[in-house]
C-alpha positions in Angstrom: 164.0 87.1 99.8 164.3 90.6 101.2 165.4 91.6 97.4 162.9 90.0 96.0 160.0 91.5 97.6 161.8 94.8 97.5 162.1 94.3 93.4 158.6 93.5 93.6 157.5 96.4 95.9 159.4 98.5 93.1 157.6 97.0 90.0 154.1 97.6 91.7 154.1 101.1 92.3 156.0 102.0 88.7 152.7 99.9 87.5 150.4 102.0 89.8 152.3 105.2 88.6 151.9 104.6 85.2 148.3 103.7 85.4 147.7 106.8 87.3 149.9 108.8 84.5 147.7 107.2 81.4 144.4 108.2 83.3 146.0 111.8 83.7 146.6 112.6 80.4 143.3 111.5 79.5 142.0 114.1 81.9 140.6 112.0 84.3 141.4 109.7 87.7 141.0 105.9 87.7 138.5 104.2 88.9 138.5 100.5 90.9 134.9 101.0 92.8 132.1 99.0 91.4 129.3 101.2 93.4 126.1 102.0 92.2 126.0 106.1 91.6 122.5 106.8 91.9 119.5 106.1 93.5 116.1 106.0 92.1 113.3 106.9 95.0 109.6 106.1 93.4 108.1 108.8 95.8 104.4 110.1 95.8 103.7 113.9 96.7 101.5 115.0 100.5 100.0 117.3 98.4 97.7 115.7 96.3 97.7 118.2 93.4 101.1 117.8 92.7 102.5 115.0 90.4 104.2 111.9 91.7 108.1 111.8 91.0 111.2 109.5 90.3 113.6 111.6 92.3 117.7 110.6 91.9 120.2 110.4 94.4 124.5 111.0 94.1 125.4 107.5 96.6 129.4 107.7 95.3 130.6 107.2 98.5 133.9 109.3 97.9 132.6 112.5 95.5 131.8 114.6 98.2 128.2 114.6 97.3 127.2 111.2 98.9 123.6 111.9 100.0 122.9 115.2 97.0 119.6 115.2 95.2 120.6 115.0 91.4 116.9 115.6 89.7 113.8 114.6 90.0 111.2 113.3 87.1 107.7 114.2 87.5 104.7 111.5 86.1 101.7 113.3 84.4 99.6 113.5 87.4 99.7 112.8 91.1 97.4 110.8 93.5 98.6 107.2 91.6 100.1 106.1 94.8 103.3 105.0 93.9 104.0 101.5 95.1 106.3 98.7 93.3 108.8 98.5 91.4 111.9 96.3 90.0 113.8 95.2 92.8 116.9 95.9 90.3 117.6 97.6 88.0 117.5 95.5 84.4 120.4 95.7 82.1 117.9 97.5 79.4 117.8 100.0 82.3 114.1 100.2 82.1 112.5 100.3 85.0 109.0 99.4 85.1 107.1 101.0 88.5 103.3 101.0 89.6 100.9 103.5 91.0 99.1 101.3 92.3 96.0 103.6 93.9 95.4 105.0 89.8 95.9 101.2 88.5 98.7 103.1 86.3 102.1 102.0 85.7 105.1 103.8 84.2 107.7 102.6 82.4 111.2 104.7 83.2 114.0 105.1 81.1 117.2 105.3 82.9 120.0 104.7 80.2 121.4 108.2 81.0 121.8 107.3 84.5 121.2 110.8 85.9 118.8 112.1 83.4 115.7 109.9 83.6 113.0 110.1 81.2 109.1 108.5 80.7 109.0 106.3 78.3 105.3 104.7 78.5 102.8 103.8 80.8 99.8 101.1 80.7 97.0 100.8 83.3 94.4 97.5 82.6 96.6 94.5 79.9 94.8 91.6 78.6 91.6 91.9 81.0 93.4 92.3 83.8 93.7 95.3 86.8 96.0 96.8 89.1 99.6 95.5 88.0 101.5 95.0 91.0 105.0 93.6 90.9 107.1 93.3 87.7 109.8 90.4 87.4 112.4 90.2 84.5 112.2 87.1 82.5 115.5 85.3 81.1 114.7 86.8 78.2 114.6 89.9 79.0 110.8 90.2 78.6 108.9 91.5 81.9 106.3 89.5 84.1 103.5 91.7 85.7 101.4 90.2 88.7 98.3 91.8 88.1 95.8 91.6 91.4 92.2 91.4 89.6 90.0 90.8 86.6 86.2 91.9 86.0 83.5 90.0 84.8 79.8 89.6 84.8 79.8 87.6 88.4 82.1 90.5 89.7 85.8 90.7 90.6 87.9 87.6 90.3 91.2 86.9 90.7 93.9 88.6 88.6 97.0 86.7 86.6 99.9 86.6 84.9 100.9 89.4 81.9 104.3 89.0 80.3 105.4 91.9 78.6 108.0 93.1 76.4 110.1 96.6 77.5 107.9 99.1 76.2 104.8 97.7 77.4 103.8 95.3 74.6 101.7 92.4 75.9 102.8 89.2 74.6 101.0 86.6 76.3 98.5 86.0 79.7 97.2 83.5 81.8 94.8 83.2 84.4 95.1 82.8 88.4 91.4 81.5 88.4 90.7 78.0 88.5 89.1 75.0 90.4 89.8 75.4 94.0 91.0 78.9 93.7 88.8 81.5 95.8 87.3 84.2 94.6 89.7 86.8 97.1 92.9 85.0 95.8 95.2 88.1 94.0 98.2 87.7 92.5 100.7 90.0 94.6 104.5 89.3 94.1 106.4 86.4 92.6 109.8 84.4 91.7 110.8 83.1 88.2 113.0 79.6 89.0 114.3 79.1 85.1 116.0 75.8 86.0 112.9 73.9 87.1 110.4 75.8 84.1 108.8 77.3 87.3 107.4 80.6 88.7 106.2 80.5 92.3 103.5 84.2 92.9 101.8 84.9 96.7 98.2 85.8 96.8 97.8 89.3 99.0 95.0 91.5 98.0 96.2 94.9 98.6 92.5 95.6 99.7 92.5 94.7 103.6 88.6 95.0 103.1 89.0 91.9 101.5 88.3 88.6 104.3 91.0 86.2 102.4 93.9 85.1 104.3 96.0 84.8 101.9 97.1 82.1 103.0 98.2 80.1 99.7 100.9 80.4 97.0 100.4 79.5 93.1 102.8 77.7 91.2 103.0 78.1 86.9 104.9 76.3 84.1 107.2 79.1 83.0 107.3 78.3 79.2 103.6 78.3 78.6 102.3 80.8 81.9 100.0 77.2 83.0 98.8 77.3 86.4 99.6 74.3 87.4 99.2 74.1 92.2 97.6 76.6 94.1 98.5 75.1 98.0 97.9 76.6 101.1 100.9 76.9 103.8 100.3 74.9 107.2 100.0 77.4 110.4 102.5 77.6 113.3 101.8 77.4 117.0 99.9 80.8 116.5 97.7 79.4 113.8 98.2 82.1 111.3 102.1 82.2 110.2 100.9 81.4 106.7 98.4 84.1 106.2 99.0 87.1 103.7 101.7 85.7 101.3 104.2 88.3 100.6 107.4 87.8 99.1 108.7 84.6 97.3 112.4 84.6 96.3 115.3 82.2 94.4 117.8 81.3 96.8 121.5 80.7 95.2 121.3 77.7 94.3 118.8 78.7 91.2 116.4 75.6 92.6 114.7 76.6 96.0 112.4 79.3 96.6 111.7 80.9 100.3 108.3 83.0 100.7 107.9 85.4 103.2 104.8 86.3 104.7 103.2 89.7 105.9 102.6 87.8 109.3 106.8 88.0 109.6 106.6 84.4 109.2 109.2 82.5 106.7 108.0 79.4 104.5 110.8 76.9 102.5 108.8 75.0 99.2 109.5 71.5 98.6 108.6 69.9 95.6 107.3 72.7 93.0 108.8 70.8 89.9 106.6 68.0 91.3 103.1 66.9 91.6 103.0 66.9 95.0 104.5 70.7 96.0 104.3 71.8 99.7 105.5 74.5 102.5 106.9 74.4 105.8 107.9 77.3 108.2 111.5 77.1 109.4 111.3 80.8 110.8 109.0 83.1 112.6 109.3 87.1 113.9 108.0 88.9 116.9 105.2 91.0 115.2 104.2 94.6 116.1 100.8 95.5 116.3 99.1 97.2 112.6 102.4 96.8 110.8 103.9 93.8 108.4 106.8 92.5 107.8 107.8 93.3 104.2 110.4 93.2 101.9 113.5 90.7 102.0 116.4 89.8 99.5 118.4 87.2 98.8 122.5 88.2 99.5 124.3 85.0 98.5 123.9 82.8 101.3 121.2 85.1 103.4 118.3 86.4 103.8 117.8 89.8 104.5 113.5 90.9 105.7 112.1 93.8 107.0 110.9 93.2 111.0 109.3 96.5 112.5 109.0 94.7 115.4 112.3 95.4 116.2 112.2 98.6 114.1 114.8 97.5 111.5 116.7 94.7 109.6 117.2 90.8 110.2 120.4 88.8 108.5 119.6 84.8 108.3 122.3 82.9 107.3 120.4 80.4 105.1 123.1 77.9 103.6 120.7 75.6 105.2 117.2 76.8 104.5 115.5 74.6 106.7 117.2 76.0 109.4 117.5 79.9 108.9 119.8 81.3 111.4 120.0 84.7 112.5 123.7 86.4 112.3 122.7 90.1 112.3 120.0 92.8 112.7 119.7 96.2 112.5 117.9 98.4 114.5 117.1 102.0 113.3 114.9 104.7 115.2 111.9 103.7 117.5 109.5 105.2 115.6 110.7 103.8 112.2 108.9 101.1 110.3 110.8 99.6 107.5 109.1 98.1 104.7 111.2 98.2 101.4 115.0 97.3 100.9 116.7 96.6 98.1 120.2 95.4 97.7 123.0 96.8 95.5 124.7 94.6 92.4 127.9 94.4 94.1 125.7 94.0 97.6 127.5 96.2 99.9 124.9 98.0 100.9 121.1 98.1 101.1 118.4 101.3 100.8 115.3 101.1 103.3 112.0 102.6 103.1 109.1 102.7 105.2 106.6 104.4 107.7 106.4 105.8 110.9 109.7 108.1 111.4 110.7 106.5 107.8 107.7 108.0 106.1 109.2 111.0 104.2 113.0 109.3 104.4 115.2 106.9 103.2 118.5 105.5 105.0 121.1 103.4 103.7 123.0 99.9 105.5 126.0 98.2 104.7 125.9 94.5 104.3 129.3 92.4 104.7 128.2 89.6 102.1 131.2 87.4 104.0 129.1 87.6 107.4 125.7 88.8 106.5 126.7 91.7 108.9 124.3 94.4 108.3 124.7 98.6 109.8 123.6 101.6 109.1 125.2 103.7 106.7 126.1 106.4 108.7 128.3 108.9 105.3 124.8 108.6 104.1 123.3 111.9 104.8 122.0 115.6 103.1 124.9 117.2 102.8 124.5 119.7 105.7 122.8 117.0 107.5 123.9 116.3 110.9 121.6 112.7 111.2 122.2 109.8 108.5 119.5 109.6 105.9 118.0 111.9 103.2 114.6 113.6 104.4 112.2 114.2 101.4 111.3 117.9 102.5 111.7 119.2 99.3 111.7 121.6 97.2 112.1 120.0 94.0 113.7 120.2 90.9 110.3 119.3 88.9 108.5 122.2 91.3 106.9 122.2 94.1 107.8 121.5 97.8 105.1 119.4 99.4 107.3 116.6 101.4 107.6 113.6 99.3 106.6 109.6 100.3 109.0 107.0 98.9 108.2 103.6 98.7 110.2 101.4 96.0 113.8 101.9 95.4 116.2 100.7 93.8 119.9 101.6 93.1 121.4 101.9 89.8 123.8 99.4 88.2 127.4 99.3 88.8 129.6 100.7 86.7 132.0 98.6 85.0 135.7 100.5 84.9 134.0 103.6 84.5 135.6 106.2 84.3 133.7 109.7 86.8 
């Protein structure tokens, strides 16, 4: 036996040797990592005659640059008040991102990862206002929430816009109806392909607006028919359900989970039924004038935004109905997280916010075994001696007015590719 693994010791590193000799003659060094390379920050300039950016960030872990500004790309004004984006990066590597104080969107071009480019923009589709959030559709067309339509009796609520990559509408629908009210506006969603489903929440980003929000909509994917619009029973506190944020596809491709900007957590039953409906199976301490924001799904958890606690939960949801916290973290005092995105191979998350998070962005790992989340603390300016890139400029683009990110989103992983 001791020959045997001996032989086989032997044959590995002759194989590891030659692979390493075949990348060096071809000039270059193996790689195994699956990391994303870059980060895309959709950032908004403190000085309001300066344009808003798409500003890209070296996160190879092992280059020696982990944390280096690669380039920004400026829009063709400022003041749009950049807002959402894609929550990943589509394999078309367009990324479609909103400014949402303008009503503009862009569309970005990020085939050359660290070159980006503008390939279009589009402000009011079909009738409809203020584009929100963009979901990709299975094929490979992209769903826009937009918050509000016009008409002669005044503003109503928005709808549904699917689009193809470059903008093109294709088709609309409606989020008006009988029992809808007036303050209802289409604010984020989840596409559920198996059941023919897509589940939106119903936030107005206008907090002049009285609505509470407190109601999801539920469409026929194949012909964008509203077909529910039902409002989520309150907790002990009376308003868990109030201000629908975030719904999401758990990994079973069947249930959807919908956050809510009360840091409250709802499970659906039913919404391939007649009959759907919500219950909350998890609630947050709250902290006063802030929301609880973005989540993602990780496998078998869920991942949310609590400023509370200034940071991160990890629920272990196998079973949804019973969410069960595994990890949190905890960033600065004065931080208040709001976006996070998760990488493709999901080992690590980026985090934006307000508060001490307002001109910065950190990184976390995420164990997808454990749902253990931490802060990235290689993740720095190089120079740095505090984890996290600060937003000080000055920029490639020009300029050097301290920059505001809010969506982000990493790049895709490379498959065997070589650096």
């Amino acid at each position: 036996m001791a020959n045997s693994r001996s032989m086989t010791e032997r044959l590995h590193a002759l194989a590891l040797l030659l692979l390493v000799g075949c990348a060096a003659s071809l000039g270059r060094a193996p790689s195994v990592s699956n990391d994303s390379e870059y980060l895309y920050l959709w950032t908004a300039s403190t000085d309001s005659a300066a344009p808003d950016f798409l500003a890209v960030l070296d996160v190879r872990p092992d280059t020696g640059r982990y944390g280096a500004m690669v380039t920004t790309l400026a829009m063709p004004s400022g003041s749009n008040v950049p807002h959402h984006i894609e929550h990943e990066l589509a394999a078309d590597r367009q990324l479609f991102a909103n400014g949402f104080g303008s009503g503009r969107s862009f569309i970005l071009d990020l085939r050359d990862e660290a070159k980006p480019r503008l390939a279009g923009e589009f402000a009011a589709h079909a009738g409809f206002a203020h584009p929100h959030s963009f979901l990709r559709l299975p094929n490979g067309n992209v769903l826009s929430t937009f918050q509000m339509r016009h008409d002669v009796s005044g503003v109503q609520p928005g709808g549904l816009v699917e689009m193809k990559a470059d903008g093109e509408v294709v088709r609309s629908s409606q989020a008006s109806g009988v029992g809808v009210p007036a303050g209802l506006r289409p604010y984020s969603g989840a596409i559920v392909p198996a059941l023919d489903r897509i589940v939106t929440s119903t936030t107005d980003m206008d907090e002049k607006n009285p609505y509470k929000a407190n109601q999801v909509q539920i469409w026929r994917l194949s012909t964008l028919e509203l077909l529910h619009t039902i409002t989520l029973p309150p907790g002990p506190l009376g308003d868990e359900g109030d201000y629908t944020a975030e719904p999401r596809l758990l990994a079973d491709g069947r249930t959807v989970m919908v956050s809510t900007f009360n840091c409250s957590l709802y499970l659906l039953d039913g919404i391939e039924g007649d009959k759907p409906t919500g219950r909350l199976v998890a609630t947050f301490p709250r902290r006063k004038d802030t929301y609880c924001a973005i989540p993602v799904v990780a496998g078998s958890f869920w991942l949310m935004t609590v400023p509370s606690i200034s940071g991160v939960v990890s629920l272990d949801i196998s079973d949804p109905a019973h969410p069960r916290e595994v990890s949190r973290l905890t960033l600065g005092p004065e931080d208040v997280p709001h976006w996070i995105a998760l990488e493709p191979n999901m080992r690590r998350i980026v985090i934006t916010g307000y508060g001490g998070l307002l001109n910065r962005v950190v990184l976390a790992t995420f164990d997808s075994a454990t749902g253990a989340v931490s802060l990235d603390a290689r993740f720095r300016q190089l120079g740095a001696t505090a984890p996290g890139f600060a937003l000080a400029g000055p920029w490639p683009h020009g300029g050097d007015a301290p920059g505001v990110p809010h969506g982000a989103v990493f790049s895709r992983s490379p498959v065997s590719k070589s650096r």
